[in-house]
C-alpha positions as CSV (number, residue, x, y, z in Angstrom):
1,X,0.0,0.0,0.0
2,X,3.1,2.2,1.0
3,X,4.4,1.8,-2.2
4,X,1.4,2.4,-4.5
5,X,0.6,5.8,-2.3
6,X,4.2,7.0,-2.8
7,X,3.9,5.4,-6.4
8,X,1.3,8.0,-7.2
9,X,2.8,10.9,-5.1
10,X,5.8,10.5,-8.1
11,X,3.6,9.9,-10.9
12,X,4.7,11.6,-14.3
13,X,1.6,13.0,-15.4
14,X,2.1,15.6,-12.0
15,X,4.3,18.5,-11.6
16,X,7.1,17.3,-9.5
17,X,6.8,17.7,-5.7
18,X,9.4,16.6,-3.7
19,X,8.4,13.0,-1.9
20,X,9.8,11.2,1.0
21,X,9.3,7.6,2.2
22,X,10.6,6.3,5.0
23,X,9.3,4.1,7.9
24,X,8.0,5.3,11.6
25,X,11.1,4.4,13.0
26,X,13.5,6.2,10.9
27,X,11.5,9.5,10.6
28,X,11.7,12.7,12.6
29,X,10.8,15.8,13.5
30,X,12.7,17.0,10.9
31,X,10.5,15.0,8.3
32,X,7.6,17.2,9.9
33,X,9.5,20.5,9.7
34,X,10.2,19.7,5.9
35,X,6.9,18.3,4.6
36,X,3.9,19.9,3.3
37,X,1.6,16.8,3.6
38,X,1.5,13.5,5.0
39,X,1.0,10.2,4.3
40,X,0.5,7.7,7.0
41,X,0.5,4.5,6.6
42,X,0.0,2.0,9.3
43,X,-1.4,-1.8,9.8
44,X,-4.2,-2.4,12.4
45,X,-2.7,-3.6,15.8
46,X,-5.0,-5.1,18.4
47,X,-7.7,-2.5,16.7
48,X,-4.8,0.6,17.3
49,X,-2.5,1.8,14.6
50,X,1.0,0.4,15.1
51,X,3.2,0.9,18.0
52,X,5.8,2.8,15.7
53,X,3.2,5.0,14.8
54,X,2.4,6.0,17.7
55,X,6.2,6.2,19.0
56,X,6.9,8.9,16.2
57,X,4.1,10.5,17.1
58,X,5.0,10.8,20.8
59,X,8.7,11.2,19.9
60,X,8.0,14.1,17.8
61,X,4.9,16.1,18.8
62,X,7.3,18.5,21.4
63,X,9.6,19.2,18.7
64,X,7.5,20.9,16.3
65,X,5.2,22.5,18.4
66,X,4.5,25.7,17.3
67,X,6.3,25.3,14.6
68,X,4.5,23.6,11.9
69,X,1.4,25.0,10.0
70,X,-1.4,22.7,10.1
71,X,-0.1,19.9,7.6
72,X,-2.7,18.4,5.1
73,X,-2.6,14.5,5.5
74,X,-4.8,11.5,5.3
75,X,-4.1,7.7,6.6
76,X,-4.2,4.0,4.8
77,X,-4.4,1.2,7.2
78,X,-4.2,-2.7,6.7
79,X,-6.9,-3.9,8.7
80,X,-7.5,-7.5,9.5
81,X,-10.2,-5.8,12.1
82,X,-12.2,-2.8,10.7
83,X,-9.6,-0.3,10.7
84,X,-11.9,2.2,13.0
85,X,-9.9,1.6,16.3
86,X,-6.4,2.7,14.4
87,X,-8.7,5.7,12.9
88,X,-9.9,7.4,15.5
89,X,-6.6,6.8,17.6
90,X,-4.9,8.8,14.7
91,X,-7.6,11.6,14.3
92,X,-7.6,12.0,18.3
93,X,-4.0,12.7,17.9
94,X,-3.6,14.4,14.8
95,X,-5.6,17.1,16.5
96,X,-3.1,18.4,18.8
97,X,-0.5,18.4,15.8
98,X,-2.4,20.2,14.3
99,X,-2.4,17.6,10.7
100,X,-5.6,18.7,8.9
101,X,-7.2,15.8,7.2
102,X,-8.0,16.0,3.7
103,X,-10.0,12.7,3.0
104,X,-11.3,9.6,4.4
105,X,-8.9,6.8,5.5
106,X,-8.6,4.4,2.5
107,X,-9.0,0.8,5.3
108,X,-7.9,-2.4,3.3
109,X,-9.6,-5.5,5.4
110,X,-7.9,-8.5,5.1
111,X,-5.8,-9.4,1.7
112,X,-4.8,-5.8,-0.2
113,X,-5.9,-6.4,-3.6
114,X,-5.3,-4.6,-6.9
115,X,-8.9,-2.1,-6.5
116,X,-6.8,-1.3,-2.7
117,X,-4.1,-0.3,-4.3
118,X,-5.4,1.3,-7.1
119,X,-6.7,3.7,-4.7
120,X,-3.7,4.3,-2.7
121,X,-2.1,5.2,-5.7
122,X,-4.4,7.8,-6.2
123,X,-4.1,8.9,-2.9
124,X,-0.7,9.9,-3.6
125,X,-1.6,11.2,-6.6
126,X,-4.5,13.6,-5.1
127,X,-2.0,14.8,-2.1
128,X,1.1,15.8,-4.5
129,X,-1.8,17.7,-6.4
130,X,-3.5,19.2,-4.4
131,X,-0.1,20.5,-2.6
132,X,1.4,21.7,-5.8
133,X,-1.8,23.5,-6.9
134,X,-2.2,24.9,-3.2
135,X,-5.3,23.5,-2.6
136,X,-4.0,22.0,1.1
């Protein structure tokens, strides 16, 4: 899912926008000082969003405090549950940020097929847009 979102973020019929990957462990406040939007992926853990979600979260909310305008971002989540735990764990959080959100989770349950991914690719597609045509 990571891949098709970041996939369309790139994708040559856009104007270039400058994309970063990179897994909760290895991002940083930094990454939030840099970005205009964000993309957060996660997989549904005992109906939360992953531990190393939540440990960048909590890792970086002091740093950028007052420092970052309200980012534009929206979430994909691998759900073998319904995905709603992990949402509204995320939303609750991404309140105090402040992260805006600029669409509804995309929530693959069970397998991630090609229709999953097909939309996550467009996700990243619509986010690099709407960034470079200031809509966000």
């Amino acid at each position: 899912m990571a891949e098709a979102v970041f996939a369309g973020a790139q994708h040559p019929d856009l104007e270039p926008v400058n994309v970063r990957m990179t897994t909760a462990s290895n991002a940083a406040a930094e990454d939030l000082l840099w970005a205009d939007g964000l993309l957060v992926g996660t997989p549904e853990n005992f109906g939360y969003m992953s531990g190393a979600i939540k440990d960048f979260l909590d890792r970086t909310f002091y740093e950028v405090e007052g420092k970052i305008s309200p980012l534009p971002y929206a979430l994909f989540i691998s759900a073998s549950n319904d995905g709603s735990g992990a949402v509204r764990a995320f939303e609750r959080i991404a309140k105090g940020y402040p992260f805006t959100k600029v669409q509804p989770p995309i929530i693959s349950i069970g397998e991630v097929d090609d229709q999953i991914l097909a939309l996550c690719e467009q996700l990243g597609m619509t986010m690099a847009a709407g960034i470079d045509l200031g809509m966000f």
